[in-house]
C-alpha positions in Angstrom: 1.3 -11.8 35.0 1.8 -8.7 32.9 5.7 -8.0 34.0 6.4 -11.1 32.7 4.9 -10.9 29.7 6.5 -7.8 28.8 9.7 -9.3 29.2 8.6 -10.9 25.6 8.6 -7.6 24.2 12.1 -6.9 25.7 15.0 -6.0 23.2 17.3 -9.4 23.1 14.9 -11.0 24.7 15.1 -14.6 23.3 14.6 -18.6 24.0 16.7 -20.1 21.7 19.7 -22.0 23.4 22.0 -20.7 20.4 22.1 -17.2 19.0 23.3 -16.5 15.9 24.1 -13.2 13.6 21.0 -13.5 11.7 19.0 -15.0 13.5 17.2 -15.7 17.2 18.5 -12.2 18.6 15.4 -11.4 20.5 14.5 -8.5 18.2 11.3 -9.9 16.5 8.6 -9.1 19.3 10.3 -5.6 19.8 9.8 -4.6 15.9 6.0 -5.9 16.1 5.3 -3.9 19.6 6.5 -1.2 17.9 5.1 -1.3 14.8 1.6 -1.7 16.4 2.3 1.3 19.0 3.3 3.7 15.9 -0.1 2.8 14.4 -2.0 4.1 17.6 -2.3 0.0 18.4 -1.4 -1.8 21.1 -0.3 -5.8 21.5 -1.4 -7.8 24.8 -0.8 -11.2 25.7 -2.6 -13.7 27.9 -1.5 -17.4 28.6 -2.7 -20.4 30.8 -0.6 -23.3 31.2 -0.1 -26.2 29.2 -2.7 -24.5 26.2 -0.8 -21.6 25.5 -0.3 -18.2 24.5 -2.6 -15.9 22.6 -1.1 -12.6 21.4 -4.3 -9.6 21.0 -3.6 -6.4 18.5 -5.6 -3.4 19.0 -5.9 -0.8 16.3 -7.5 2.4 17.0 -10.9 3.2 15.0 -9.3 6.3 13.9 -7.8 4.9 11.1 -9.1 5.3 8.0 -11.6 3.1 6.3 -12.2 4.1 2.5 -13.0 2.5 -0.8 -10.5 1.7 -3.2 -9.5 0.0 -6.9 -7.1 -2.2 -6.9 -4.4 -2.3 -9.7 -1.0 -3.8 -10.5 1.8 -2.4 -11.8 4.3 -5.8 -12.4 3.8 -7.5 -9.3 3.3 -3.9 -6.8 -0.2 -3.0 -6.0 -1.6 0.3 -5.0 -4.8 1.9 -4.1 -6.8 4.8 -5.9 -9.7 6.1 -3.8 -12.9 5.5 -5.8 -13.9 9.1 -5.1 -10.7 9.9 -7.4 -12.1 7.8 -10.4 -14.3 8.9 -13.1 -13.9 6.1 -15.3 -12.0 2.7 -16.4 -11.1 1.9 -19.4 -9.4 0.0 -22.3 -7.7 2.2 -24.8 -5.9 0.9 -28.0 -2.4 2.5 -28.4 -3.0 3.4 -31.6 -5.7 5.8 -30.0 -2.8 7.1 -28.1 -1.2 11.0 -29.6 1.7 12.7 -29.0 1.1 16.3 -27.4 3.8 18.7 -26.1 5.8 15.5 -25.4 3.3 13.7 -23.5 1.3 10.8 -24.4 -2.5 11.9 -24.3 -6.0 10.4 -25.7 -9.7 11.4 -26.6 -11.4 11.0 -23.4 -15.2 12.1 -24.0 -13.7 14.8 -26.3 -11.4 15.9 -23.9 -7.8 15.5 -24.0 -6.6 13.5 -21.3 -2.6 13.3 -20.1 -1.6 9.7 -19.5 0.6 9.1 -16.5 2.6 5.6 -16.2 2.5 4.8 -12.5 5.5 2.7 -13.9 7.4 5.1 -14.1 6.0 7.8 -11.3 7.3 4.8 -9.2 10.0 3.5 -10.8 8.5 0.1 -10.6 11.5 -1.9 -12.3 10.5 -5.0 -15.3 9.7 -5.1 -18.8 7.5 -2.3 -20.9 4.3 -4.0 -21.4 4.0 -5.8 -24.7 0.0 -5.8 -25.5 -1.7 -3.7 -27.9 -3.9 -1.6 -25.4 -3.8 0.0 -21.9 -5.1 -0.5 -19.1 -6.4 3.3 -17.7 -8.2 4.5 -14.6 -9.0 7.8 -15.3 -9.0 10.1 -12.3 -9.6 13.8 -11.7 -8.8 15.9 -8.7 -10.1 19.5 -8.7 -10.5 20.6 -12.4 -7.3 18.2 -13.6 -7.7 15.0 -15.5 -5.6 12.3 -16.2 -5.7 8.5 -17.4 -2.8 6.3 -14.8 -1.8 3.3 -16.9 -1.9 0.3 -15.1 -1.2 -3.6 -15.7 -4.2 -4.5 -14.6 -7.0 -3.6 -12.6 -8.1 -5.8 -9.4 -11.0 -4.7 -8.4 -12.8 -2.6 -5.9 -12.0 -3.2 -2.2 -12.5 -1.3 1.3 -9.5 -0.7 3.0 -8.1 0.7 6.0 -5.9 3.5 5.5 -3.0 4.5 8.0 -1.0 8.0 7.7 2.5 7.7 6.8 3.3 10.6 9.1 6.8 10.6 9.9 7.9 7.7 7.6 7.3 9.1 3.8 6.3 12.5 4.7 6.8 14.3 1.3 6.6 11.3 -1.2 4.5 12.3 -4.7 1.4 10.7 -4.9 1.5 8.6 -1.7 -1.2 9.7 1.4 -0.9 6.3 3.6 -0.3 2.2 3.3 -2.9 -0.5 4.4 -2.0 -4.1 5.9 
């Protein structure tokens, strides 16, 4: 019955026989109802018996769904749109200049700004040791720029959620994926 079910989703709901300060405090199922209900998504559940419980999430078709690359930067990955990218590429860092106090290189004879997403988002570890970088070079509008990565995944679909009222006016940040 659904009443009782929703008692599942209940804050300090719980079935252990001993609660404890971290653990077993009946918050779990609240945080994942309403994780799901800020996405536009709802979470049902339906059991019979003896065989058990199965627990349905519903996300709204209204998220979304765009092309990506992949990269890394240390161990974080993020997502450029592929209708963002121009071009990948290799570059030597002895192909890298020094302009106005910004790295920059040759791009097509062009010069290109290089922006660490490092350091954009202070993404903590060691400076990369190898003798080239990584680039995916982007443009939006008229303005170019290579972002040095890691290393580049590879080319996905994803499904894109808003941030809305989480990371409303973060730099370079339009949404997160599961």
């Amino acid at each position: 019955d659904e009443r009782y079910f929703g008692l599942l989703f209940s804050s300090g709901f719980s079935t252990a026989e001993k609660i404890t300060d971290v653990s077993d405090r009946g918050v779990g199922l609240v945080v994942v109802r309403n994780t799901f209900e800020s996405l536009g998504g709802i979470v049902t559940v339906n059991s019979v018996l003896v065989s058990g419980s199965i627990f349905s999430i519903q996300l709204p078709l209204t998220l979304s769904i765009i092309d990506v690359m992949l990269v890394e930067v240390q161990e974080e990955k993020y997502a450029i749109p592929l209708s963002s990218i121009v071009e990948t590429a290799i570059v030597n860092k002895q192909d890298v200049y020094s302009a106005h106090n910004q790295k920059v290189i040759d791009f097509r004879g062009k010069v290109v700004p290089l922006v660490f997403l490092k350091d954009i988002f202070e993404v903590p570890g060691e400076q990369q040791t190898e003798d080239f970088y990584s680039l995916v070079i982007i443009n939006k509008g008229d303005k170019v720029a290579g972002l040095v990565v890691d290393s580049l995944i590879g080319q996905h679909d994803i499904v894109l959620k808003s941030l809305e009222n989480y990371l409303t006016n973060v730099f370079a940040i339009s949404g997160a994926t599961i």
